[in-house]
C-alpha positions in Angstrom: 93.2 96.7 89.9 91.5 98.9 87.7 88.3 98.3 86.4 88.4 97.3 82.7 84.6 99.2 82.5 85.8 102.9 83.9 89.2 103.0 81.8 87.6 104.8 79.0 86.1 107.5 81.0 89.7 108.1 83.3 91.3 108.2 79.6 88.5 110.7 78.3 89.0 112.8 81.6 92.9 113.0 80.8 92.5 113.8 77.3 89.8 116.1 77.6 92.3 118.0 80.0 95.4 117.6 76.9 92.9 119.3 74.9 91.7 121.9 77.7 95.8 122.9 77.5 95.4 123.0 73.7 93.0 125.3 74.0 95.2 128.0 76.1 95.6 131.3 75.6 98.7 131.7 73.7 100.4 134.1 76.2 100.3 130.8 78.9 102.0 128.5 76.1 104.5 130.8 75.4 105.6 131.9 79.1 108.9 130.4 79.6 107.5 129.7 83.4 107.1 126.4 83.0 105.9 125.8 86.1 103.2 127.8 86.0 102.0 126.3 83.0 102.4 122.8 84.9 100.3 124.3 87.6 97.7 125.7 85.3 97.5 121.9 83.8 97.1 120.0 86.8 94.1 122.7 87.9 92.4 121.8 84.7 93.2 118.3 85.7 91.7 118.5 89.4 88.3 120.2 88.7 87.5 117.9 86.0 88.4 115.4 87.9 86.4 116.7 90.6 83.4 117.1 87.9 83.6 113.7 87.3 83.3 112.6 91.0 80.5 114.8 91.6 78.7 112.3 88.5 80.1 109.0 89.9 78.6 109.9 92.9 75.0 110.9 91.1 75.4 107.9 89.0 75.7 105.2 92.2 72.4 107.0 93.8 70.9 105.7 90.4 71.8 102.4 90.3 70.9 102.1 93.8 67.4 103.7 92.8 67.4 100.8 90.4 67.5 98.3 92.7 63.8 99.4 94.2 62.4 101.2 91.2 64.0 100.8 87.8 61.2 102.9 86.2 61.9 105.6 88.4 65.4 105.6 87.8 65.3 105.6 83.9 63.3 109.1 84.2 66.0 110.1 86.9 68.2 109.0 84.2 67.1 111.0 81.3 66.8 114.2 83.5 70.1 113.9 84.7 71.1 113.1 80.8 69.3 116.3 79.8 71.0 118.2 82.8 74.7 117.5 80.9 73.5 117.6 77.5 72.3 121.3 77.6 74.8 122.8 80.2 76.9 125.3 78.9 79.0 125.2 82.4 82.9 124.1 81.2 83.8 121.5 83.5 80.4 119.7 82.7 80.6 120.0 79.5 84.6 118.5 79.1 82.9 115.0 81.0 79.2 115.1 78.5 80.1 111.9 76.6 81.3 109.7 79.6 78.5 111.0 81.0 75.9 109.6 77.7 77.8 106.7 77.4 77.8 105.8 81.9 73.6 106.7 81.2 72.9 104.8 78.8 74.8 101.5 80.1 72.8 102.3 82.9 69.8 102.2 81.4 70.6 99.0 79.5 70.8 97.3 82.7 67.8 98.5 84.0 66.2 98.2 80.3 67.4 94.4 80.9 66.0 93.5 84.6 62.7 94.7 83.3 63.1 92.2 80.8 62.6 94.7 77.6 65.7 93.4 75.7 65.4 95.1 72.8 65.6 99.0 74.1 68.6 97.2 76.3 70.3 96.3 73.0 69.4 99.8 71.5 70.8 101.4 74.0 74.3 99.4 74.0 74.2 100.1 70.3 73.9 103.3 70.6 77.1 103.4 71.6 79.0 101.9 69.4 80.7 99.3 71.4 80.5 96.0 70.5 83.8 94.7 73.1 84.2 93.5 76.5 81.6 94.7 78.8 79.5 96.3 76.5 79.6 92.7 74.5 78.7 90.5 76.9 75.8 92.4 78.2 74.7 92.4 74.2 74.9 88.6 74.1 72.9 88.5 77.7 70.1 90.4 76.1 70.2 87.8 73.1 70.3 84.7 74.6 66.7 86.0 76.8 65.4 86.3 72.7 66.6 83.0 72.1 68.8 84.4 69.7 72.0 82.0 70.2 74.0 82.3 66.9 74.0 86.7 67.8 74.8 85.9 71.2 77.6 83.5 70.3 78.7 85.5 68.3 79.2 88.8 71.2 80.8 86.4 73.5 83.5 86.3 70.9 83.1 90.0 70.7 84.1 89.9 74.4 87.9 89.2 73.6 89.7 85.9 75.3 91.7 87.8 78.1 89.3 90.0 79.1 88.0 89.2 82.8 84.7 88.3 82.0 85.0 86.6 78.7 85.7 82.8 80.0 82.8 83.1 82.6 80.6 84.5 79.5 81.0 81.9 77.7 80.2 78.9 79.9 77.7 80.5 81.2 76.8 80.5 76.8 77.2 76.9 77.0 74.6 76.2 79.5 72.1 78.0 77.9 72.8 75.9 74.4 72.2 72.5 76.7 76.2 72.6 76.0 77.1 71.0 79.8 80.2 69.3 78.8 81.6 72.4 77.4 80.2 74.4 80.2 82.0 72.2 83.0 85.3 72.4 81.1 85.6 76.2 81.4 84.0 76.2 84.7 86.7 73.6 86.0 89.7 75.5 84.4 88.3 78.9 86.4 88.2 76.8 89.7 91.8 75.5 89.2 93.2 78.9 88.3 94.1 80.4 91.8 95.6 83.7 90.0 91.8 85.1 89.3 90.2 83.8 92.8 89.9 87.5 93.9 87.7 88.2 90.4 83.9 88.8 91.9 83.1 86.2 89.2 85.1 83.1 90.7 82.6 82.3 93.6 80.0 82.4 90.7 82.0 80.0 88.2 82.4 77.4 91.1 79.2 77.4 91.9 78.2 76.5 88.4 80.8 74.3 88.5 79.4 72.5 91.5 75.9 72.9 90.0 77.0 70.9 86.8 78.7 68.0 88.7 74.8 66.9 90.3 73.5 64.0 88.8 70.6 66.6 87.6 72.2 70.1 87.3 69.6 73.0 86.7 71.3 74.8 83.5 71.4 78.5 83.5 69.4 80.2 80.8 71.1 83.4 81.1 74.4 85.4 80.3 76.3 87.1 83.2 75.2 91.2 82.3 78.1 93.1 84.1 77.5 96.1 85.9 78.9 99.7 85.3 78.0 100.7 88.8 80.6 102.8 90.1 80.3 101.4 93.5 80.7 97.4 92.0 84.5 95.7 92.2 85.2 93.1 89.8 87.7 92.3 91.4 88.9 92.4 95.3 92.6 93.6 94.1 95.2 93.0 96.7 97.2 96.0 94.9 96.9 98.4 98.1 98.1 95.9 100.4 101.3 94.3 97.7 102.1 98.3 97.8 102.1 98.5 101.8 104.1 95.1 101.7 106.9 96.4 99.3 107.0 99.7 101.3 107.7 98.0 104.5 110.1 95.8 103.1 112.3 98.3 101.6 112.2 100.4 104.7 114.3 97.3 106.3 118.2 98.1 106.3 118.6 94.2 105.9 117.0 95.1 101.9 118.2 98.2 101.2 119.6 98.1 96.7 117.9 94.2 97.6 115.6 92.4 95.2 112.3 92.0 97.0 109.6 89.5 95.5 106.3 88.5 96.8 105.9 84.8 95.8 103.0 83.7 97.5 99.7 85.7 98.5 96.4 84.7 99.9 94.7 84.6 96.7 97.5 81.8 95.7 98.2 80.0 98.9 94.4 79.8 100.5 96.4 81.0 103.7 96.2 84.1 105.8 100.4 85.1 104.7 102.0 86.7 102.0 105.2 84.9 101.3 108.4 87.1 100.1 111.9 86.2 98.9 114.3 89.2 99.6 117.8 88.9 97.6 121.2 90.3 95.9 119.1 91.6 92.6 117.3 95.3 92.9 114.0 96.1 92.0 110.9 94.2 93.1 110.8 91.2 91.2 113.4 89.1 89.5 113.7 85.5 88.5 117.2 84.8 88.8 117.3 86.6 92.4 119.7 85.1 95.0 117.8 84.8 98.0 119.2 85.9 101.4 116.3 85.9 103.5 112.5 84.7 103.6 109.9 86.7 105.0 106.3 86.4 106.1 103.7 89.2 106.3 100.1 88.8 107.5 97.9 91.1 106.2 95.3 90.8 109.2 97.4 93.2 111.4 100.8 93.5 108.8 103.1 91.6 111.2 106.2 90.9 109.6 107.9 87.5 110.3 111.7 86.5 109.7 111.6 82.8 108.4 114.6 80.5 109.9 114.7 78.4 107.1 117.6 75.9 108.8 115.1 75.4 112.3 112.3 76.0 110.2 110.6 78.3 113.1 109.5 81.6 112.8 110.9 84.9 114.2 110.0 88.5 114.9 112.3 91.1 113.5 114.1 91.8 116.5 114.5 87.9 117.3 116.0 87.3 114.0 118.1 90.5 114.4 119.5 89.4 118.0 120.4 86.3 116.4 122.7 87.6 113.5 
């Protein structure tokens, strides 16, 4: 999955590379080699990409300078702020306003765990954000100045759909003495298995537990989410539901077969991903006819061929014997 927090910058990266091709000489536009304009695009596209990793990986030595001395790492901030502002180098300057906006998040956290929540808001203000991330960090810093109605009202901000936003606001409803309201959302996080792999879930179940004591200690804060490069919200299982599909269609058994993964650890609380392969193509369809059951652990990717009439389990070349 990709995280909500770093879309904006991959989208400013890509556009700033459309408007790096904009600005072309004319001769390279008009060259009927349209490959070579193709390859003069996707060089753009590399070495700011490139430019931007060469930040990500500045900006994760700051947060990690954070962690010991925030101080220090707001003055590290503003130098390496300056650095980008003034450079007159091209591949800098196409990444200078992910690069403000990236500082001066940063610098709202660290603003934040030194407990100075006013220059934390200025600085999220200061970019002119007021959604997702950027809102629930704003209503973090107002619930520590005991502002609730402001903070209530940036928990909205958030969005209902956005990863964080449910969390955000129980975690608004224990600070309000709210623990009725609080246990509600908490309890509907807990029975969703569909977001158990969001870094956030462990959290909401421990509140959850918290608020179920005869004497629950209420929270008196607002999750602040980090930008830190380094940080998943979520532990995606897209890399291994790719490897899964790619070793499924490699099977002659599912070649032009519909191939659907309906279980997965994150739903089942077991070590297996379940798949259904049948007469429909493509990857997922609800009105597949299925023709054969598999079972893939992602531990060591074994593949299993389910005998549904024994109900046993077989190895690929068991199953294949068998036929």
């Amino acid at each position: 999955m990709i995280k909500l927090s770093n879309y904006s910058i991959i989208l400013f990266a890509i556009l700033s590379c459309l408007f790096s091709c904009k600005n072309t000489p004319k001769n390279i536009i008009d060259d009927a080699n349209f490959d070579r304009d193709h390859a003069a695009i996707h060089e753009e596209m590399d070495k700011i990409s490139a430019e931007f990793g060469k930040f990500r990986k500045e900006l994760i030595l700051l947060y990690a300078e954070g962690e010991k001395n925030p101080e220090l790492a707001l003055t590290k901030a503003d130098t390496l702020l300056d650095i980008y502002n003034t450079t007159k180098e091209k591949y800098k300057s196409q990444i200078k306003q992910n690069v403000t906006t990236s500082i001066n998040y940063l610098k709202a956290e660290l603003y934040y765990k030194l407990g100075n929540y006013e220059q934390s808001i200025k600085k999220l203000k200061k970019e002119k954000y007021d959604s997702g991330e950027h809102a629930a960090a704003l209503a973090a810093n107002y619930v520590k100045l005991k502002e609730f109605d402001k903070a209530k009202y940036y928990v909205e901000k958030i969005g209902p759909g956005f990863y964080i936003y449910d969390y955000a606001l129980g975690n608004y409803y224990e600070t309000i003495d709210n623990k009725n309201e609080a246990l509600k959302i908490y309890s509907a996080i807990k029975a969703n298995k569909e977001i158990k792999h969001y870094a956030y879930y462990p959290l909401a179940v421990a509140r959850y537990d918290e608020l179920k004591k005869e004497k629950p200690q209420l929270l008196n804060e607002i999750y602040f989410p980090t930008q830190n490069p380094s940080f998943e919200i979520a532990d995606s299982d897209n890399e291994n539901r790719t490897k899964i599909f790619d070793m499924v269609f490699a099977l002659p058994e599912a070649k032009n077969k519909g191939v659907s993964i309906v279980e997965s650890p994150q739903t089942n609380d077991k070590d297996y991903y379940l798949i259904k392969v049948g007469k429909n193509a493509g990857y997922i369809t609800d009105d597949m006819i299925v023709e054969f059951t598999l079972y893939i652990y992602p531990k060591d990717f074994t593949m299993k061929y389910y005998d549904e009439k024994n109900n046993r389990l077989m190895t690929i070349e068991e199953w294949r014997n068998s036929r």
